[in-house]
C-alpha positions in Angstrom: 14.5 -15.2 -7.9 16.8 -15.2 -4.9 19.8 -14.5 -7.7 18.0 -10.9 -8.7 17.1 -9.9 -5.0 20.7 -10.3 -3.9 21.7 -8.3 -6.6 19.5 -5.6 -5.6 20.1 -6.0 -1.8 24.0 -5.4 -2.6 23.4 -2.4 -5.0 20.9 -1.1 -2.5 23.0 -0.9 0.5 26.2 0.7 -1.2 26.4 4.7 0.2 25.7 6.0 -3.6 23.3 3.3 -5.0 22.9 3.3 -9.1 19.1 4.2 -9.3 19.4 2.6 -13.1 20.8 -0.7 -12.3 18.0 -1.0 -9.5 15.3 -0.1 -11.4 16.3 -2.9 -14.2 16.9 -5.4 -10.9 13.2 -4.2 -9.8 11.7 -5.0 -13.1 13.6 -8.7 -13.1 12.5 -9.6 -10.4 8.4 -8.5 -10.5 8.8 -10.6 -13.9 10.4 -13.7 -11.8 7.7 -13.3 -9.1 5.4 -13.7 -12.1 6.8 -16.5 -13.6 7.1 -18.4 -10.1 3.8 -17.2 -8.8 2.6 -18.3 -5.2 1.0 -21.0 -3.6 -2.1 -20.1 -1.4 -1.0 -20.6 2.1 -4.6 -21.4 4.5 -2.8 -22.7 7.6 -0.3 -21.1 9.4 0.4 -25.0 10.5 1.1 -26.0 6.6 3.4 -23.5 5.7 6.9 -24.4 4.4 10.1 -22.9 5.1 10.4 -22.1 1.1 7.2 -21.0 0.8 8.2 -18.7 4.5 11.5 -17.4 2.5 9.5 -16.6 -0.5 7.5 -14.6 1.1 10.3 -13.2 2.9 12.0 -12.2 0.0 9.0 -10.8 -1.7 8.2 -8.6 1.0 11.4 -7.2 1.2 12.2 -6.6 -2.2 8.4 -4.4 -2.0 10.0 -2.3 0.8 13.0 -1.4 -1.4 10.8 -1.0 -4.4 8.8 1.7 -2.6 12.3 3.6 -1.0 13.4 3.3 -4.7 10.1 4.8 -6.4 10.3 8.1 -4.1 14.0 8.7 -4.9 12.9 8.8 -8.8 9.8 10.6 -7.7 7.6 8.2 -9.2 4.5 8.6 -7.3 2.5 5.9 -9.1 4.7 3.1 -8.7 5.1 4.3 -5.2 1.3 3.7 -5.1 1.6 0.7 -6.7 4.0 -1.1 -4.4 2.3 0.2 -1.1 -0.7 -1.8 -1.8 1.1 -4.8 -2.7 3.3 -4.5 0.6 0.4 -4.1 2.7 -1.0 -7.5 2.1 2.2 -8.6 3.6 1.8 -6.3 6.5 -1.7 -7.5 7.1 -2.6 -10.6 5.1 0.6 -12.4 5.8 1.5 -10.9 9.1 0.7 -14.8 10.8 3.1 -16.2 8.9 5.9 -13.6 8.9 8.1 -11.8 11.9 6.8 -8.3 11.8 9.4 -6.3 9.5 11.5 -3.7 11.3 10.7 -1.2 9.1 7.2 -1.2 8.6 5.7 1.5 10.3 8.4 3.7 8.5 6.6 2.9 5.3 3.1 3.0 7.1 3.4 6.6 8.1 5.5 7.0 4.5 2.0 6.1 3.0 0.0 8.1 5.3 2.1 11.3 4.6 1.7 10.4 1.0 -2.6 10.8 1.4 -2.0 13.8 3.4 0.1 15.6 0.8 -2.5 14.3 -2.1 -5.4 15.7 0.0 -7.0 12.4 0.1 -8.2 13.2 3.5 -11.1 9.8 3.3 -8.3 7.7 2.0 -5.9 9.0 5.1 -8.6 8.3 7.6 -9.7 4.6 6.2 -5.7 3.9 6.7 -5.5 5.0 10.3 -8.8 3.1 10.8 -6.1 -0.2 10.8 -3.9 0.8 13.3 -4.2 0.8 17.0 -4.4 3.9 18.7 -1.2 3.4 20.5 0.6 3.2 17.7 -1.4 6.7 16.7 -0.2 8.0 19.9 3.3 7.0 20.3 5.4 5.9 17.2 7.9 8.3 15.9 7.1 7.5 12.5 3.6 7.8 12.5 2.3 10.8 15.3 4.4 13.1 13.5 2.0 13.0 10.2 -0.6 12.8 12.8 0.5 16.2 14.3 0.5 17.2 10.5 -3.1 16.4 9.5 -4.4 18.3 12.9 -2.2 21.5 11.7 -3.6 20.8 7.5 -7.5 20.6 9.2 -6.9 23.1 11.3 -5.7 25.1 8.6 -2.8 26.0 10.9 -0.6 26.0 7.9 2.8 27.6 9.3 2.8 24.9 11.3 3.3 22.9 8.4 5.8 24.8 7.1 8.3 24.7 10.0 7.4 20.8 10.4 9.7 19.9 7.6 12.6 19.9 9.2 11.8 17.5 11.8 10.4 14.6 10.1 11.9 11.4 11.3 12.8 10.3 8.1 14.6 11.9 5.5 12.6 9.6 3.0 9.2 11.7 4.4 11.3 14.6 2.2 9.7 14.6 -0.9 6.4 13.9 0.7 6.7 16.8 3.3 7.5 19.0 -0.2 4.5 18.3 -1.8 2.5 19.0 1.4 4.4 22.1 1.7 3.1 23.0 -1.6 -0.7 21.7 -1.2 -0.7 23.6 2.0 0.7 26.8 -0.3 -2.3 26.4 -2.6 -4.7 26.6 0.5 -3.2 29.5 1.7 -3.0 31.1 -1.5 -7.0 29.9 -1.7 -7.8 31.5 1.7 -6.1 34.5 1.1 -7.8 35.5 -2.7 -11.0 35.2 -0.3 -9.7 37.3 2.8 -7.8 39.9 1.1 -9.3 42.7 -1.5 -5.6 43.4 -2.5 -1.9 42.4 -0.8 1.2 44.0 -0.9 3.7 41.4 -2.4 6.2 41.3 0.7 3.2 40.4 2.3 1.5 37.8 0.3 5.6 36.3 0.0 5.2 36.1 4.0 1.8 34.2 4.2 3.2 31.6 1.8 6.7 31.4 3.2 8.4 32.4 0.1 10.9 34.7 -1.1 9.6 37.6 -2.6 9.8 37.7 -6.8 11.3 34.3 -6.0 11.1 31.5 -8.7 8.3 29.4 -6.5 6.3 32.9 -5.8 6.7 33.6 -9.6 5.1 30.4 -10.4 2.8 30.2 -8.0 1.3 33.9 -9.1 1.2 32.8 -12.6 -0.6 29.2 -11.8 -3.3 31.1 -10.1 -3.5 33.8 -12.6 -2.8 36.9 -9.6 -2.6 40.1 -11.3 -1.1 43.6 -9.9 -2.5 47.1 -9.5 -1.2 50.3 -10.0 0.3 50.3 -6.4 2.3 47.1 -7.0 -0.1 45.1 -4.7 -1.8 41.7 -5.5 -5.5 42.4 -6.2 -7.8 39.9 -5.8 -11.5 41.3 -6.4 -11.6 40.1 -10.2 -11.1 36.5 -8.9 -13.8 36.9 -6.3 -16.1 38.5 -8.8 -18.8 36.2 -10.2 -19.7 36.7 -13.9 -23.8 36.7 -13.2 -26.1 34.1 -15.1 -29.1 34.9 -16.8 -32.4 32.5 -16.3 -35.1 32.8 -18.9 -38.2 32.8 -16.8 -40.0 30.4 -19.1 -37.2 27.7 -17.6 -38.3 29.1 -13.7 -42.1 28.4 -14.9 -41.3 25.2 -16.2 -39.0 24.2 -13.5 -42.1 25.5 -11.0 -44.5 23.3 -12.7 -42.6 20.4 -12.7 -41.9 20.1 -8.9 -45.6 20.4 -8.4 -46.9 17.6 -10.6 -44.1 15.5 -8.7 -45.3 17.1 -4.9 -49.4 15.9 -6.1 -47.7 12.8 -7.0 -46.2 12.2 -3.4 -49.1 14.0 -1.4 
């Protein structure tokens, strides 16, 4: 095991890592930790300083794992290795130094929940931290400051935040909350608007007008023009109008008083 992790360490560091050869290096090793597999450890008395390396190793090789997944934009795996890591943030934390990097990856994952609008899921995480942390880390108020502007809807503010994320690993992340916040401004703005010029609507969204991302965005959400040129929204906001039989309101009726004379 230790063979394949100093593999990967080496590639790793070099300024222009092959993404391939770690990948293959990645798979080797999850099959070696497999293979090996892990003695339980109950006291922090008992354990031993192969069983502290192991864990060692293990927890470093997650942490490159995860930096490796968001540079081939696998979101999954990223997924994936986050909650194996965390047991070795939290479960193992008594028998380990605390790692250097680890609130890096925790705001990482926290920017990740934020960008998938999993608001709950966001919430349950910062539920684990202390509040200092909250307050003070570099890594982790930022996407703090982030998830005020997103509830806020304050979503220019979002926008201009790219550029100062501490991180340029939060990058990919920051893009896809960049284009979640796009969709709720595109959202807010089919319910706000009747019609839009399209220098305007470019504006709201912070996009170029005719642009390839404005192009796709009006074609994902099906905007259509008028005879000015302007965006018209009042098809979207138009509700096709349903048609109850009244025998069904009768029935319906009838029903919810057997079940009141039930109650009563």
């Amino acid at each position: 095991m230790s063979n394949f992790y100093n593999e990967l360490k080496k590639e790793w560091t070099k300024a222009s890592p092959n993404l391939g050869v770690c990948g293959q290096l990645l798979e080797s090793l999850k099959m070696e930790m497999v293979r090996v597999g892990f003695v339980g450890i109950k006291d922090q008395n008992d354990v031993q300083p192969q069983q502290k390396q192991q864990l060692q190793t293990s927890r470093d090789m997650l942490e490159i794992a995860i930096e490796h997944s968001i540079k081939v934009k696998d979101n999954a795996a990223f997924e994936r290795y986050m909650t194996q890591l965390k047991m070795y943030y939290y479960d193992y934390d008594k028998f380990l130094d605390s790692s250097p990097q680890m609130h890096k990856f925790m705001g990482l994952h926290l920017l990740y929940l934020l960008a998938t609008n999993r608001i709950a899921d966001f919430h349950i995480e910062l539920e684990r931290l202390p509040s200092a942390l909250l307050l003070q880390n570099p890594f982790i108020s930022p996407v703090l400051a982030l998830e005020n502007y997103f509830m806020e809807g304050r979503y220019n503010k979002i926008l201009q935040a790219k550029k100062s994320m501490p991180s340029e690993l939060y990058a990919d992340f920051m893009d896809l909350l960049v284009n979640t916040a796009r969709e709720e401004i595109a959202s807010c703005m089919e319910k706000s608007y009747g019609k839009i010029s399209q220098k305007q609507a470019a504006s709201r969204l912070g996009l170029k007008p005719g642009g390839t991302e404005m192009t796709a965005l009006v074609a994902r959400r099906k905007w259509t023009l008028d005879a000015d040129g302007n965006f018209n929204y009042a098809d979207l906001n138009t509700r096709q109008k349903e048609r109850v039989l009244a025998k069904d309101i009768a029935v319906h009726t009838l029903t919810y008083a057997q079940e009141l004379e039930k109650i009563v």
